[in-house]
C-alpha positions as CSV (number, residue, x, y, z in Angstrom):
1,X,-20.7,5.9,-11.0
2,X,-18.7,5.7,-7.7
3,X,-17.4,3.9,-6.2
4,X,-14.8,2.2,-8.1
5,X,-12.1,0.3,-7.2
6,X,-8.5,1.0,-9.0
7,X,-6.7,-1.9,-10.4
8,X,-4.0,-3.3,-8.7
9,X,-0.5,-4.5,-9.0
10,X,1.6,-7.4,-7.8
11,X,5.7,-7.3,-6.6
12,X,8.2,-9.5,-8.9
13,X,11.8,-8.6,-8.7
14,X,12.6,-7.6,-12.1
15,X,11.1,-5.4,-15.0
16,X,9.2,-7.4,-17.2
17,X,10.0,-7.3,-21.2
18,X,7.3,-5.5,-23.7
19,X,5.1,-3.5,-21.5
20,X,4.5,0.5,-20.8
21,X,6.3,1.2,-17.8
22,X,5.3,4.1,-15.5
23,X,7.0,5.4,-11.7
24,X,5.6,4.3,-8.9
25,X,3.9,6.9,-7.2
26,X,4.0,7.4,-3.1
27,X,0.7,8.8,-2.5
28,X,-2.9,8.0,-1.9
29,X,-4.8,6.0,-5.1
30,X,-7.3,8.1,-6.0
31,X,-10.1,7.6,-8.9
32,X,-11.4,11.1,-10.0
33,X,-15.3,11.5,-11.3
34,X,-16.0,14.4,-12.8
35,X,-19.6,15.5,-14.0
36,X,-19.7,18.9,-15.1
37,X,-19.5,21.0,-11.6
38,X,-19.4,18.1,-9.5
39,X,-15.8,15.8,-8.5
40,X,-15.9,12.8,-6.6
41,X,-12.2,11.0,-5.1
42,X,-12.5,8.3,-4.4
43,X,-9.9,6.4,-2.1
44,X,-8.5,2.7,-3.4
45,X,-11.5,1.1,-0.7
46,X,-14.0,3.1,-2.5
47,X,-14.8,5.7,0.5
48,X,-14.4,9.6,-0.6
49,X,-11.3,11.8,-0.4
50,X,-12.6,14.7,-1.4
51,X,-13.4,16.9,1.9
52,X,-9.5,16.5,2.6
53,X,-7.9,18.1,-0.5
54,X,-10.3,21.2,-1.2
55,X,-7.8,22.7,-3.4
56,X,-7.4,19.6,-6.2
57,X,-11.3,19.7,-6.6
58,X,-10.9,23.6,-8.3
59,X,-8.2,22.2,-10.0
60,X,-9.6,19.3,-11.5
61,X,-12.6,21.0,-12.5
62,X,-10.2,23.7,-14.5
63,X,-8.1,20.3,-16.0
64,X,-10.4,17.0,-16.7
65,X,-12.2,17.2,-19.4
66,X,-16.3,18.0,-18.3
67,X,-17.3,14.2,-18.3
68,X,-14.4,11.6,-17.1
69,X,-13.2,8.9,-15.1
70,X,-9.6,9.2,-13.8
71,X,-7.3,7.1,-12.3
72,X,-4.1,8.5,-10.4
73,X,-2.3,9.0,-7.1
74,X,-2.4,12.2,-5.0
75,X,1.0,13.3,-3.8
76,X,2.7,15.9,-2.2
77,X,5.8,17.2,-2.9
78,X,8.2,19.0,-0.1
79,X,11.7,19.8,-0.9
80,X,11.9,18.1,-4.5
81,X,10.6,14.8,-2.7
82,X,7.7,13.3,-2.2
83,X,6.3,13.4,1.6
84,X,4.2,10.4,2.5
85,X,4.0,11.9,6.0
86,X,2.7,15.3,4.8
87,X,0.2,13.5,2.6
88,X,-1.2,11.5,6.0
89,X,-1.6,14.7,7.7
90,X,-4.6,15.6,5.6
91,X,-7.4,12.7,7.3
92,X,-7.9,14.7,9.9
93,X,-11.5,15.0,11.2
94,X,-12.0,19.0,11.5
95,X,-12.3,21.2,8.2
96,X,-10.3,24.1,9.8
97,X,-7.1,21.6,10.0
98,X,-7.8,20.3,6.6
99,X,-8.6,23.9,4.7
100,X,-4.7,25.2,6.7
101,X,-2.9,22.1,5.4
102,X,-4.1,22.5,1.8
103,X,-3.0,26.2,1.9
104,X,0.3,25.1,3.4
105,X,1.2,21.8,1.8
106,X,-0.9,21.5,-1.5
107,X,-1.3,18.5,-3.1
108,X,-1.2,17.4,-6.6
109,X,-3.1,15.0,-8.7
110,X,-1.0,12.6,-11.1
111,X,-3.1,11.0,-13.4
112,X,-2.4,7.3,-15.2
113,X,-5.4,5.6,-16.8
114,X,-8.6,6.8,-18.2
115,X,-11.8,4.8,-17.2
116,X,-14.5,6.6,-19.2
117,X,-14.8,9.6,-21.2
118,X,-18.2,11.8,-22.0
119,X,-20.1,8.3,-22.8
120,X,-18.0,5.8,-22.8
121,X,-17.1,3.3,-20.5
122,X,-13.2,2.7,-21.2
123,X,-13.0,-0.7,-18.9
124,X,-12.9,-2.7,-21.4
125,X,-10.5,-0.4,-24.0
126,X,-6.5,-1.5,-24.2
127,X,-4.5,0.2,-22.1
128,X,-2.8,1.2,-25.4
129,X,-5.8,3.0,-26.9
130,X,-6.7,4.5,-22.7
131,X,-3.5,5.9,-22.9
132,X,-3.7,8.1,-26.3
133,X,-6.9,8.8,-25.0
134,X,-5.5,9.8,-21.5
135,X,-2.7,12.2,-23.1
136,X,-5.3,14.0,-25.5
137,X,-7.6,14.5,-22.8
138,X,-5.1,15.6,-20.2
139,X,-3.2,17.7,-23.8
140,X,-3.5,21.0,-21.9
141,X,-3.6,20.2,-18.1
142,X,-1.4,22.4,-15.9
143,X,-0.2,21.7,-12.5
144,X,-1.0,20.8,-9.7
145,X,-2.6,18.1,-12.3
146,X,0.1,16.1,-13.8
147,X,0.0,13.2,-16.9
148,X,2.2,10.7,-15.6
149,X,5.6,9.9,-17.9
150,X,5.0,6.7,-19.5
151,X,7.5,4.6,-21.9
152,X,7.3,1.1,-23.8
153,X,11.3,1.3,-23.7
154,X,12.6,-1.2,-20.6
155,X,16.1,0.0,-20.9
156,X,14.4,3.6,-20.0
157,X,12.2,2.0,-17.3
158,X,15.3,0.3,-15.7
159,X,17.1,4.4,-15.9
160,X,14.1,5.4,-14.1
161,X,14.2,2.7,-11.4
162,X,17.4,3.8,-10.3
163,X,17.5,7.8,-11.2
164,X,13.6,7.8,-9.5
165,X,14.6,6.7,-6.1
166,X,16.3,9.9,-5.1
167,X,12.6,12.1,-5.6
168,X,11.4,9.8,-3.2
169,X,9.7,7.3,-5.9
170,X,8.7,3.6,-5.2
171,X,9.8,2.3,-8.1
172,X,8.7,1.3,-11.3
173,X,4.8,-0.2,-12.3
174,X,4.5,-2.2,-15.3
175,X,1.3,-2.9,-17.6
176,X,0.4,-5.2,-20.9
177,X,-0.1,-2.9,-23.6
178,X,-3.2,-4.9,-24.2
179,X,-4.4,-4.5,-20.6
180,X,-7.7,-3.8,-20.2
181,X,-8.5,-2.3,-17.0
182,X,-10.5,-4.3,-14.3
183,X,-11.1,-3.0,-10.7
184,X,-9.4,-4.6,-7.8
185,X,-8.2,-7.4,-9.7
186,X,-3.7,-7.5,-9.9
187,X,-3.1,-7.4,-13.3
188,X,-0.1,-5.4,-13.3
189,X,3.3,-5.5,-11.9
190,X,5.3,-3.5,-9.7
191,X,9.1,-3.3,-9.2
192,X,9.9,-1.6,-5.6
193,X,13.4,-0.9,-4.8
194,X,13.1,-3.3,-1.7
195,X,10.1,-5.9,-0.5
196,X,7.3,-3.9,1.3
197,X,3.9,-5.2,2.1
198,X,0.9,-3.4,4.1
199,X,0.2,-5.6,7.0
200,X,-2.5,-5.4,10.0
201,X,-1.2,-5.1,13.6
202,X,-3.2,-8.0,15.3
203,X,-1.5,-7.1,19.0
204,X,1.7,-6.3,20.6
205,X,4.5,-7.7,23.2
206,X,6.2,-6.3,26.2
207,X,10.2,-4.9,26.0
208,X,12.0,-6.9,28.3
209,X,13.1,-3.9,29.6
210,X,9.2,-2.7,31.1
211,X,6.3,-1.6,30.3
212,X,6.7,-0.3,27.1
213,X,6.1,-1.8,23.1
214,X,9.0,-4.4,22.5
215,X,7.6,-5.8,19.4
216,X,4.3,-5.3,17.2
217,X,2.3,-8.3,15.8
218,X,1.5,-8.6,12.4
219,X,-0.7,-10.1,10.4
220,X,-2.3,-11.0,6.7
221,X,-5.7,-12.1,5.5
222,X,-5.3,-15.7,3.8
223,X,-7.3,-17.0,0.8
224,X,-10.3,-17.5,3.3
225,X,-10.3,-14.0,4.9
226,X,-8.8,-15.7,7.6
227,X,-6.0,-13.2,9.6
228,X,-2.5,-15.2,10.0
229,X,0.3,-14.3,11.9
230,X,3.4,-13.4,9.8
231,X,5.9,-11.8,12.5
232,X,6.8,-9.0,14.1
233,X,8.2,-5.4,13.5
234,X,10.6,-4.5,16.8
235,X,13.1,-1.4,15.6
236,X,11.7,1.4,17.6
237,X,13.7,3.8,19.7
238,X,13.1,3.4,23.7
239,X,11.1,6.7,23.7
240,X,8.7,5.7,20.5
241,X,8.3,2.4,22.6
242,X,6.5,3.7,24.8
243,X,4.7,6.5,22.9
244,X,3.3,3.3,21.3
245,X,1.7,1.8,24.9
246,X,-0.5,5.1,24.7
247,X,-1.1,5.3,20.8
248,X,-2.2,1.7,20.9
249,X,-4.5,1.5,24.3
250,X,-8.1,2.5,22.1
251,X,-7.3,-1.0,20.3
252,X,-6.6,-2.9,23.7
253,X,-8.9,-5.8,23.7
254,X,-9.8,-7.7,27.1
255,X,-7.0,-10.1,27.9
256,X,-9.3,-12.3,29.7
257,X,-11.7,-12.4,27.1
258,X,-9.9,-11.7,23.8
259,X,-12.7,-14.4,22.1
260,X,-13.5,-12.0,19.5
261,X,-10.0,-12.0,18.8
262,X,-9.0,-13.6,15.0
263,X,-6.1,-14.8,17.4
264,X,-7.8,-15.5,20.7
265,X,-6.9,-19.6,20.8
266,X,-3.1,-18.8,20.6
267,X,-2.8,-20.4,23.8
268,X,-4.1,-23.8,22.4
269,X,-1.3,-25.7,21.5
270,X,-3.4,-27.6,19.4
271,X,-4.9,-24.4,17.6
272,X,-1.1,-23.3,16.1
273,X,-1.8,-27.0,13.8
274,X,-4.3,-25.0,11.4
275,X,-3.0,-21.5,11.4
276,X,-0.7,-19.2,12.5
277,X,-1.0,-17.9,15.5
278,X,1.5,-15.7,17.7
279,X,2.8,-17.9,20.7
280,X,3.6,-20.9,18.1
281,X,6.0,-23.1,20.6
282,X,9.0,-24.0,19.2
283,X,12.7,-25.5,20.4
284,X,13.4,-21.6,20.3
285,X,11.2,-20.2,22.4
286,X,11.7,-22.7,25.3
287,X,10.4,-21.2,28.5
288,X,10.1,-17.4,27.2
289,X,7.1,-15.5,27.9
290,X,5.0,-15.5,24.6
291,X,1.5,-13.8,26.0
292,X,1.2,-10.5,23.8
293,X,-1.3,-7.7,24.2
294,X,-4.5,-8.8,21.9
295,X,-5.5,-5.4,19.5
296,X,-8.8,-5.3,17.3
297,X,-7.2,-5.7,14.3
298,X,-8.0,-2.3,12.8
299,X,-4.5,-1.1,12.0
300,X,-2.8,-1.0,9.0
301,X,0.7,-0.5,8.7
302,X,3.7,-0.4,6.2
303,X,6.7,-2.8,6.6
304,X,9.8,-3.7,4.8
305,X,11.6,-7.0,4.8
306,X,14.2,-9.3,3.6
307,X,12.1,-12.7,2.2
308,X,9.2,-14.8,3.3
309,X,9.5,-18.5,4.7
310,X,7.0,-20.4,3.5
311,X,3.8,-17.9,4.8
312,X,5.7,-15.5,7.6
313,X,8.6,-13.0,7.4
314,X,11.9,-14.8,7.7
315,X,13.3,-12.0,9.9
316,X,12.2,-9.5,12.2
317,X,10.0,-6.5,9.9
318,X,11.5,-2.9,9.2
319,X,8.4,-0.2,10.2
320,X,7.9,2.3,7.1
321,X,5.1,4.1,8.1
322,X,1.2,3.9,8.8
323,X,-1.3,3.5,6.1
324,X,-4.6,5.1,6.9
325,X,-5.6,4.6,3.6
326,X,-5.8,1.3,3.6
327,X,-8.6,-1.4,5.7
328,X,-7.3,-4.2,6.9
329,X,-9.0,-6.6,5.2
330,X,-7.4,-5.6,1.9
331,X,-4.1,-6.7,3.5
332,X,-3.6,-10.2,1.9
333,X,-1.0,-12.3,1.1
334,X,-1.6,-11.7,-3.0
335,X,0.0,-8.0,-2.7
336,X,3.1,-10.4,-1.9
337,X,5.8,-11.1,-5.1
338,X,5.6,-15.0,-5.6
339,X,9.0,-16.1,-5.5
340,X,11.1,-17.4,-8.2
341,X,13.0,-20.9,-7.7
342,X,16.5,-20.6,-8.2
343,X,18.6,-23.9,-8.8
344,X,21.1,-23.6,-5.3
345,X,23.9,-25.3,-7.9
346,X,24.1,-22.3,-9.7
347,X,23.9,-20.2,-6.1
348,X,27.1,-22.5,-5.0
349,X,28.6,-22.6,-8.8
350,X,28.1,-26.0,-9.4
351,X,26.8,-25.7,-12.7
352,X,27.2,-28.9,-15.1
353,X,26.5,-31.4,-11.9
Protein backbone atom coordinates (compact mmCIF):
# COMPACT_ATOMS: atom_id res chain seq x y z
CA UNK A 1 0.00 0.00 0.00
CA UNK A 2 1.30 3.60 -0.36
CA UNK A 3 3.29 5.10 0.47
CA UNK A 4 6.55 3.74 -0.42
CA UNK A 5 9.70 4.99 -0.68
CA UNK A 6 11.98 4.22 -3.90
CA UNK A 7 15.43 2.92 -3.44
CA UNK A 8 18.13 5.09 -3.74
CA UNK A 9 21.51 5.49 -5.18
CA UNK A 10 24.94 6.80 -4.29
CA UNK A 11 27.65 8.90 -6.69
CA UNK A 12 31.22 7.02 -7.30
CA UNK A 13 33.17 8.21 -10.28
CA UNK A 14 33.41 5.25 -12.32
CA UNK A 15 31.07 2.28 -13.63
CA UNK A 16 31.28 -0.44 -11.56
CA UNK A 17 32.15 -4.14 -13.10
CA UNK A 18 29.15 -7.02 -13.24
CA UNK A 19 26.01 -5.14 -12.65
CA UNK A 20 22.78 -4.21 -15.00
CA UNK A 21 23.32 -0.75 -15.88
CA UNK A 22 20.41 1.51 -16.81
CA UNK A 23 20.39 5.76 -17.91
CA UNK A 24 19.84 8.00 -15.54
CA UNK A 25 16.64 9.52 -15.86
CA UNK A 26 16.07 13.62 -15.24
CA UNK A 27 12.64 13.52 -14.01
CA UNK A 28 10.48 13.20 -10.87
CA UNK A 29 10.83 9.36 -8.98
CA UNK A 30 7.61 8.22 -9.09
CA UNK A 31 6.25 4.69 -7.59
CA UNK A 32 3.05 3.72 -9.58
CA UNK A 33 0.08 1.58 -7.57
CA UNK A 34 -2.27 0.31 -9.54
CA UNK A 35 -5.54 -1.57 -8.34
CA UNK A 36 -7.87 -2.30 -10.96
CA UNK A 37 -9.50 1.43 -11.70
CA UNK A 38 -7.54 3.15 -9.19
CA UNK A 39 -3.52 4.64 -9.66
CA UNK A 40 -1.71 6.12 -7.02
CA UNK A 41 2.06 8.23 -7.76
CA UNK A 42 3.71 8.53 -5.44
CA UNK A 43 6.64 11.14 -5.25
CA UNK A 44 10.33 9.83 -3.80
CA UNK A 45 9.04 11.48 -0.04
CA UNK A 46 5.95 9.39 -0.30
CA UNK A 47 3.32 12.42 -0.91
CA UNK A 48 1.08 11.89 -4.20
CA UNK A 49 1.75 13.07 -7.78
CA UNK A 50 -1.10 12.14 -9.26
CA UNK A 51 -3.50 15.36 -9.49
CA UNK A 52 -0.50 16.97 -11.49
CA UNK A 53 -0.11 14.57 -14.50
CA UNK A 54 -3.91 13.67 -15.35
CA UNK A 55 -2.97 12.30 -18.61
CA UNK A 56 -0.31 9.30 -17.25
CA UNK A 57 -3.13 8.07 -14.96
CA UNK A 58 -5.38 6.89 -18.36
CA UNK A 59 -2.30 5.74 -19.61
CA UNK A 60 -1.21 3.67 -16.91
CA UNK A 61 -4.45 2.16 -16.44
CA UNK A 62 -4.29 1.11 -20.44
CA UNK A 63 -0.33 -0.18 -19.74
CA UNK A 64 0.28 -1.82 -16.07
CA UNK A 65 -0.85 -4.85 -15.63
CA UNK A 66 -4.45 -4.67 -13.33
CA UNK A 67 -2.59 -5.28 -9.94
CA UNK A 68 1.18 -3.76 -9.70
CA UNK A 69 3.77 -1.89 -8.07
CA UNK A 70 6.01 0.31 -10.30
CA UNK A 71 8.96 1.98 -9.99
CA UNK A 72 10.12 4.79 -12.50
CA UNK A 73 10.74 8.38 -13.28
CA UNK A 74 8.30 10.83 -14.97
CA UNK A 75 9.87 12.94 -17.71
CA UNK A 76 9.09 15.12 -20.28
CA UNK A 77 10.54 15.33 -23.45
CA UNK A 78 10.82 18.77 -25.57
CA UNK A 79 12.79 18.93 -28.61
CA UNK A 80 14.51 15.35 -28.43
CA UNK A 81 15.65 16.37 -24.83
CA UNK A 82 14.50 16.00 -21.68
CA UNK A 83 13.10 19.42 -19.95
CA UNK A 84 13.56 19.36 -16.15
CA UNK A 85 12.06 22.88 -16.33
CA UNK A 86 8.91 21.78 -18.13
CA UNK A 87 8.53 18.86 -15.73
CA UNK A 88 8.66 21.65 -12.55
CA UNK A 89 5.95 23.55 -14.17
CA UNK A 90 3.40 20.87 -13.42
CA UNK A 91 3.23 21.50 -9.05
CA UNK A 92 1.20 24.10 -9.50
CA UNK A 93 -1.66 24.65 -7.06
CA UNK A 94 -4.83 25.20 -9.50
CA UNK A 95 -6.27 22.28 -11.76
CA UNK A 96 -7.00 24.57 -14.70
CA UNK A 97 -2.97 25.19 -14.92
CA UNK A 98 -2.25 21.61 -14.39
CA UNK A 99 -5.12 20.03 -16.92
CA UNK A 100 -3.44 23.07 -19.91
CA UNK A 101 0.16 21.81 -19.16
CA UNK A 102 -0.65 18.10 -19.54
CA UNK A 103 -2.40 18.96 -22.94
CA UNK A 104 0.56 21.03 -23.91
CA UNK A 105 3.60 19.30 -22.49
CA UNK A 106 2.59 15.63 -21.73
CA UNK A 107 4.58 13.63 -19.78
CA UNK A 108 5.69 10.16 -19.91
CA UNK A 109 6.21 7.35 -17.39
CA UNK A 110 9.61 5.31 -17.70
CA UNK A 111 9.33 2.38 -15.74
CA UNK A 112 12.65 0.43 -13.99
CA UNK A 113 11.77 -2.04 -11.14
CA UNK A 114 8.79 -4.06 -10.25
CA UNK A 115 7.76 -4.02 -6.48
CA UNK A 116 4.77 -6.43 -6.60
CA UNK A 117 2.64 -8.10 -9.02
CA UNK A 118 -1.20 -9.42 -8.53
CA UNK A 119 -0.12 -10.98 -4.97
CA UNK A 120 3.18 -10.82 -4.59
CA UNK A 121 5.36 -8.70 -2.81
CA UNK A 122 8.58 -8.51 -5.05
CA UNK A 123 10.89 -6.64 -2.22
CA UNK A 124 12.55 -9.24 -1.48
CA UNK A 125 12.92 -10.86 -5.39
CA UNK A 126 16.63 -10.27 -7.21
CA UNK A 127 16.66 -7.61 -9.29
CA UNK A 128 17.50 -10.27 -11.89
CA UNK A 129 14.25 -12.20 -11.53
CA UNK A 130 12.16 -8.15 -10.95
CA UNK A 131 13.49 -7.50 -14.16
CA UNK A 132 12.16 -10.53 -16.40
CA UNK A 133 9.29 -9.91 -14.52
CA UNK A 134 9.22 -6.15 -15.27
CA UNK A 135 9.81 -6.75 -19.24
CA UNK A 136 6.88 -9.47 -19.46
CA UNK A 137 4.63 -7.33 -17.55
CA UNK A 138 5.40 -4.10 -19.37
CA UNK A 139 5.71 -6.85 -23.04
CA UNK A 140 3.07 -4.79 -24.74
CA UNK A 141 3.13 -1.17 -23.15
CA UNK A 142 3.01 1.67 -25.63
CA UNK A 143 3.98 5.20 -25.07
CA UNK A 144 3.81 7.54 -23.23
CA UNK A 145 4.76 4.42 -20.80
CA UNK A 146 8.20 3.39 -21.56
CA UNK A 147 10.38 0.03 -20.19
CA UNK A 148 13.56 1.50 -19.52
CA UNK A 149 16.86 -0.03 -21.75
CA UNK A 150 18.79 -2.11 -19.48
CA UNK A 151 22.22 -3.99 -20.21
CA UNK A 152 24.68 -6.31 -18.05
CA UNK A 153 27.37 -5.26 -20.75
CA UNK A 154 29.78 -2.27 -18.99
CA UNK A 155 31.44 -1.53 -22.26
CA UNK A 156 27.70 -0.69 -23.52
CA UNK A 157 26.97 1.22 -20.29
CA UNK A 158 30.24 3.27 -20.64
CA UNK A 159 28.69 4.02 -24.82
CA UNK A 160 25.71 5.12 -23.10
CA UNK A 161 27.38 7.49 -20.58
CA UNK A 162 28.76 9.39 -23.20
CA UNK A 163 26.25 9.05 -26.33
CA UNK A 164 23.25 9.73 -23.45
CA UNK A 165 24.41 13.09 -22.42
CA UNK A 166 23.33 14.81 -25.62
CA UNK A 167 19.21 13.78 -24.88
CA UNK A 168 19.64 15.51 -21.84
CA UNK A 169 20.46 12.26 -19.59
CA UNK A 170 22.25 12.27 -16.11
CA UNK A 171 24.16 9.56 -16.59
CA UNK A 172 24.39 6.06 -15.96
CA UNK A 173 22.74 4.05 -12.60
CA UNK A 174 24.13 0.87 -11.71
CA UNK A 175 22.47 -2.22 -9.68
CA UNK A 176 23.79 -5.89 -8.28
CA UNK A 177 22.13 -8.32 -10.24
CA UNK A 178 21.25 -9.93 -6.97
CA UNK A 179 19.78 -6.62 -5.53
CA UNK A 180 16.86 -6.93 -3.78
CA UNK A 181 14.96 -3.88 -3.55
CA UNK A 182 14.68 -2.02 -0.12
CA UNK A 183 13.08 1.49 0.17
CA UNK A 184 15.09 4.49 0.92
CA UNK A 185 18.05 2.63 1.61
CA UNK A 186 21.35 3.50 -1.22
CA UNK A 187 22.04 0.37 -2.53
CA UNK A 188 22.86 1.30 -5.92
CA UNK A 189 25.22 3.42 -7.76
CA UNK A 190 25.09 6.27 -9.93
CA UNK A 191 27.64 7.69 -12.47
CA UNK A 192 26.70 11.53 -13.23
CA UNK A 193 28.67 13.25 -15.90
CA UNK A 194 29.80 15.86 -13.20
CA UNK A 195 29.30 16.02 -9.12
CA UNK A 196 25.78 17.34 -8.24
CA UNK A 197 24.11 17.17 -4.90
CA UNK A 198 20.50 18.60 -3.72
CA UNK A 199 21.28 20.89 -0.96
CA UNK A 200 18.89 23.20 1.37
CA UNK A 201 19.31 27.09 1.16
CA UNK A 202 19.68 27.89 4.99
CA UNK A 203 19.92 31.92 4.12
CA UNK A 204 21.58 34.37 1.90
CA UNK A 205 24.29 37.39 1.66
CA UNK A 206 24.28 40.76 0.28
CA UNK A 207 26.16 41.71 -3.36
CA UNK A 208 28.68 44.10 -2.58
CA UNK A 209 27.25 46.02 -5.07
CA UNK A 210 23.49 46.64 -3.04
CA UNK A 211 20.70 45.34 -2.08
CA UNK A 212 20.42 42.50 -4.08
CA UNK A 213 21.35 38.34 -3.64
CA UNK A 214 25.37 38.11 -3.81
CA UNK A 215 25.59 34.60 -2.65
CA UNK A 216 23.05 31.75 -1.34
CA UNK A 217 23.79 29.66 1.72
CA UNK A 218 23.80 26.07 1.63
CA UNK A 219 23.45 23.49 3.61
CA UNK A 220 23.23 19.49 4.42
CA UNK A 221 21.71 17.39 7.16
CA UNK A 222 24.60 15.37 9.00
CA UNK A 223 24.35 11.88 10.56
CA UNK A 224 22.31 13.49 13.49
CA UNK A 225 19.73 15.44 11.38
CA UNK A 226 21.70 18.24 12.29
CA UNK A 227 21.81 21.07 9.13
CA UNK A 228 25.66 22.04 8.39
CA UNK A 229 26.85 24.73 6.40
CA UNK A 230 28.67 23.53 3.24
CA UNK A 231 29.11 26.91 1.10
CA UNK A 232 27.66 28.98 -1.11
CA UNK A 233 26.28 29.10 -4.83
CA UNK A 234 27.05 33.01 -6.15
CA UNK A 235 26.90 32.75 -10.35
CA UNK A 236 23.74 34.72 -10.86
CA UNK A 237 23.36 37.48 -13.42
CA UNK A 238 22.79 41.14 -11.72
CA UNK A 239 19.04 41.03 -12.85
CA UNK A 240 18.36 37.31 -11.32
CA UNK A 241 20.08 38.87 -8.17
CA UNK A 242 17.73 40.67 -7.41
CA UNK A 243 14.71 38.77 -8.70
CA UNK A 244 16.01 36.54 -5.87
CA UNK A 245 15.61 39.47 -2.90
CA UNK A 246 11.77 39.08 -3.89
CA UNK A 247 11.59 35.19 -4.57
CA UNK A 248 13.25 34.58 -1.27
CA UNK A 249 11.41 37.33 1.24
CA UNK A 250 8.33 34.49 2.39
CA UNK A 251 11.42 32.49 3.87
CA UNK A 252 12.93 35.77 5.65
CA UNK A 253 13.33 34.90 9.24
CA UNK A 254 13.66 37.69 11.99
CA UNK A 255 17.23 38.92 12.02
CA UNK A 256 16.93 39.80 15.61
CA UNK A 257 15.50 36.78 16.63
CA UNK A 258 16.64 34.05 14.11
CA UNK A 259 16.68 31.46 17.41
CA UNK A 260 14.64 29.04 15.65
CA UNK A 261 17.22 29.20 13.14
CA UNK A 262 19.46 25.52 12.72
CA UNK A 263 22.11 28.42 12.31
CA UNK A 264 21.07 31.17 14.67
CA UNK A 265 24.52 30.97 17.09
CA UNK A 266 26.76 31.80 13.95
CA UNK A 267 27.77 34.76 15.70
CA UNK A 268 29.23 32.67 18.61
CA UNK A 269 32.69 32.24 17.94
CA UNK A 270 32.66 29.52 20.16
CA UNK A 271 29.59 27.78 18.39
CA UNK A 272 31.68 27.32 14.81
CA UNK A 273 33.97 24.59 17.31
CA UNK A 274 30.98 21.87 16.93
CA UNK A 275 29.49 22.61 13.57
CA UNK A 276 29.52 24.44 10.67
CA UNK A 277 28.06 27.42 10.67
CA UNK A 278 28.15 30.42 7.99
CA UNK A 279 30.39 33.37 9.48
CA UNK A 280 33.21 30.75 10.43
CA UNK A 281 36.18 33.38 11.08
CA UNK A 282 39.12 32.66 9.39
CA UNK A 283 42.67 34.55 8.38
CA UNK A 284 40.51 35.06 5.11
CA UNK A 285 37.82 36.74 6.01
CA UNK A 286 39.62 39.37 8.18
CA UNK A 287 37.33 42.33 8.77
CA UNK A 288 34.61 41.42 5.97
CA UNK A 289 31.07 41.59 6.72
CA UNK A 290 29.87 37.94 7.26
CA UNK A 291 26.08 38.62 8.62
CA UNK A 292 23.78 36.86 5.95
CA UNK A 293 20.03 36.91 5.70
CA UNK A 294 18.68 33.83 8.02
CA UNK A 295 15.88 31.72 5.62
CA UNK A 296 13.68 28.82 7.23
CA UNK A 297 15.37 26.19 5.69
CA UNK A 298 12.56 24.94 3.47
CA UNK A 299 14.38 25.14 0.06
CA UNK A 300 15.78 22.67 -1.90
CA UNK A 301 17.98 23.27 -4.56
CA UNK A 302 20.33 21.59 -7.22
CA UNK A 303 24.04 22.42 -7.36
CA UNK A 304 27.10 21.34 -9.15
CA UNK A 305 30.65 21.36 -7.91
CA UNK A 306 34.20 20.51 -8.38
CA UNK A 307 35.20 18.30 -4.83
CA UNK A 308 34.41 18.39 -1.18
CA UNK A 309 37.07 19.48 1.55
CA UNK A 310 36.66 17.43 4.31
CA UNK A 311 32.56 18.27 4.89
CA UNK A 312 31.99 21.73 2.65
CA UNK A 313 32.42 22.50 -1.07
CA UNK A 314 35.95 23.30 -1.93
CA UNK A 315 34.82 26.09 -4.24
CA UNK A 316 32.08 28.37 -4.79
CA UNK A 317 28.68 25.91 -6.08
CA UNK A 318 27.34 26.05 -9.84
CA UNK A 319 23.14 26.61 -9.41
CA UNK A 320 21.39 23.73 -11.67
CA UNK A 321 18.03 24.27 -10.83
CA UNK A 322 15.25 24.05 -7.99
CA UNK A 323 14.03 20.78 -6.71
CA UNK A 324 10.45 20.97 -5.58
CA UNK A 325 10.40 17.44 -5.29
CA UNK A 326 12.52 17.08 -2.89
CA UNK A 327 12.17 18.12 1.38
CA UNK A 328 14.95 19.28 2.90
CA UNK A 329 15.51 16.92 5.30
CA UNK A 330 16.30 14.24 2.74
CA UNK A 331 19.27 16.47 1.69
CA UNK A 332 22.16 14.61 3.55
CA UNK A 333 25.59 14.23 3.09
CA UNK A 334 25.18 10.16 2.08
CA UNK A 335 23.73 11.28 -1.56
CA UNK A 336 27.50 12.51 -1.66
CA UNK A 337 30.19 9.99 -3.70
CA UNK A 338 32.81 8.97 -0.85
CA UNK A 339 36.02 9.72 -2.25
CA UNK A 340 38.65 7.52 -3.40
CA UNK A 341 42.41 7.97 -1.97
CA UNK A 342 44.74 8.43 -4.61
CA UNK A 343 48.54 7.98 -3.79
CA UNK A 344 49.86 11.93 -4.72
CA UNK A 345 53.29 9.89 -6.01
CA UNK A 346 51.56 8.59 -8.71
CA UNK A 347 49.63 12.24 -9.28
CA UNK A 348 53.34 13.78 -9.41
CA UNK A 349 54.86 10.46 -11.28
CA UNK A 350 56.93 9.37 -8.70
CA UNK A 351 56.14 5.92 -8.84
CA UNK A 352 58.77 3.34 -7.36
CA UNK A 353 59.72 5.99 -4.37
Amino acid sequence: MPPVKPMLAKSVARIPPGMQYEAKWDGFRAIVHRDGPEVVVGSRTGKPLTRYFPELVAALLDNLPERCVVDGEIVIAHGGRLDFDRLTERIHPAASRVAALAERTPAAFVAFDLLALGDEALLDTPLSERRAALEEALRASAPPVHLAPATTDAALAQEWFSAYEGAGLDGVVAKPLDLPYRPDARLMYKIKHEQTADVVVGGYRFHKSGPVVGSLLLGLYDARGVLQHVGVCAAFPMKRRAELVTELEPLRTDPDAPTGHPWAAWADESAHEGARLPGAPSRWSGKKDLSWVPLRPELVIEVGYDHMEGDRFRHTAQFKRPRPDRTPETCTYDQLEEVVRYDLNEVLGLTGT
